[in-house]
N, C-alpha and C positions, 0 to 999 in steps of 0.2 A: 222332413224329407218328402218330397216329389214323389209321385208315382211312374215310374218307368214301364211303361207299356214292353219296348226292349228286353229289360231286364228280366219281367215276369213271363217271358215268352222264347227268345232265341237261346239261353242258356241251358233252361230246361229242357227245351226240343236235341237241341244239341248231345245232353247227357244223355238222353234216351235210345235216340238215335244210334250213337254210337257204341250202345249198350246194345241194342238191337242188332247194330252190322255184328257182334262177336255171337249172339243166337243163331244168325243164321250160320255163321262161321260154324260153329260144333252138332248144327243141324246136317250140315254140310261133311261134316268129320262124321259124324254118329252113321249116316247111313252108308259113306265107305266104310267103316271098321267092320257093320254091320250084314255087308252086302246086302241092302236095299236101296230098291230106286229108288229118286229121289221124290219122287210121287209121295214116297209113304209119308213123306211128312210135308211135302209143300202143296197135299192135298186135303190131308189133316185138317179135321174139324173136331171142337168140344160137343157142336149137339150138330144137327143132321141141318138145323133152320139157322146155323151161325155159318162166315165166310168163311172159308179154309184158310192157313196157315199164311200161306202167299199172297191173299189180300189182307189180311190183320196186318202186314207188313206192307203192302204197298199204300196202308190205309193211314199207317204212322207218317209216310213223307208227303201225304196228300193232304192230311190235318195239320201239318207242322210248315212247310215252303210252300205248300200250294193254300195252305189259309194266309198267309205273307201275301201272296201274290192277286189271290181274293180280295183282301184286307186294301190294298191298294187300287184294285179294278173295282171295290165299289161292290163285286157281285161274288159268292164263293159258291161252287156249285158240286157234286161228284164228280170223280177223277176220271179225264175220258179219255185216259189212256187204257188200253189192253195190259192186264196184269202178266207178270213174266211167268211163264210156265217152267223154267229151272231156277239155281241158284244162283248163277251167273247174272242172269236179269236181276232177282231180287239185291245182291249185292249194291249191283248198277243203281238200281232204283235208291237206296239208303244212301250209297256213298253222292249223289247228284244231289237228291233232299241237303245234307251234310253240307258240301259243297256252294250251293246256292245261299243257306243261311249262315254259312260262314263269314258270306260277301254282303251280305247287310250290312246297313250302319244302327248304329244307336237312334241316330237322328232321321234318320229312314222310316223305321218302326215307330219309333216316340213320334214325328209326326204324324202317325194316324190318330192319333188319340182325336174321339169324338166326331171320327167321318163316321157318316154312314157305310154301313156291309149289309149286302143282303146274301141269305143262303136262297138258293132258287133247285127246286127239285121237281122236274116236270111243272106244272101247276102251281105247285107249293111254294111256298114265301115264309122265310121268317126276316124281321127287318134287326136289328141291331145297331147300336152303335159300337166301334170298332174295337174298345176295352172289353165293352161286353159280351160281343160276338169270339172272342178270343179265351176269355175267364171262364165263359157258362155252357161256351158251346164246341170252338173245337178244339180247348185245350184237354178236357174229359174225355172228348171222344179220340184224343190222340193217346192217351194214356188209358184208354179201355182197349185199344186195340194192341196196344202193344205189351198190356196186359194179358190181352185174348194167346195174342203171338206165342207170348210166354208159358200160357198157360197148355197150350195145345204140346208145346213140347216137352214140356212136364207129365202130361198124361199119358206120354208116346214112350215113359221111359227112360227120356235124358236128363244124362249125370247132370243139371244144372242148379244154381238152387239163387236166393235171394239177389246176392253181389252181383251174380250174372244178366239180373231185371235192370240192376242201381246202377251198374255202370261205375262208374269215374265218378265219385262225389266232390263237389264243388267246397271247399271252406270258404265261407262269406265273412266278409270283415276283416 
């Protein structure tokens, strides 16, 4: 069997993703039921030096269609969009991510295997090729964030628990 660049990429993102749009959904519930703004949690941070709440989640569609879109332009950089400051934005932001790698093909993705990507951050360079740029670098870093995501709402209190990370699990085969 082949290695599916594809496969080991849009599905997962996918799962996640829309494990995520239902986070923010009962982060969205929890602070009406609770009468809090919605600051208290889409400002929400684990430590004081981590990003709040609302980039952990704009950082899942940034790692997940805008490394797609890096992965194709050669160069993958930070997200230079302005993060949304309610939940209406955040939604926006997951359901476009969602949206966008929906419209990918198989043959889309699988043909990057072995272009060059570069990450570029200010100054900084890391070089990759496009399997690897995807496996070691922003597949982790979409799945710490959306971990982080998760976890901040957990510490804030919400009824959420594992199933609500996992999402829609996939049966393979």
């Amino acid at each position: 069997m082949s290695f599916s660049l594809f496969e080991a990429t849009v599905p997962n993102y996918l799962q996640t993703l829309n494990a995520t749009a239902g986070l923010i959904a009962k982060a969205e519930a929890w602070c009406a039921e609770h009468s809090q703004p919605a600051e208290t949690l889409i400002q929400a941070q684990l430590a004081p030096d981590m990003w709040p709440f609302a980039r952990q989640i704009t950082s899942t569609a940034w790692h997940s269609q805008g490394a797609i879109q890096g992965a194709k332009a050669g160069v993958f950089t930070p997200d230079p969009q302005p993060v949304p400051e309610d939940f209406a934005g955040l939604k926006a932001k997951i359901a476009a991510a969602i949206a966008a790698l929906e419209a990918v093909s198989k043959a889309e993705v699988d043909s990057l295997l072995g272009q060059p990507v570069c990450f570029e951050i200010g100054q900084y360079r890391m070089d990759f090729i496009t399997e690897d740029f995807f496996m070691s670098f922003s597949m982790p870093n979409f799945h710490f964030h959306a971990a982080t995501a998760y976890g901040i709402l957990r510490s804030n209190n919400l009824p959420i628990g594992k199933m609500d990370f996992l999402g829609k699990v996939r049966k393979l085969g």
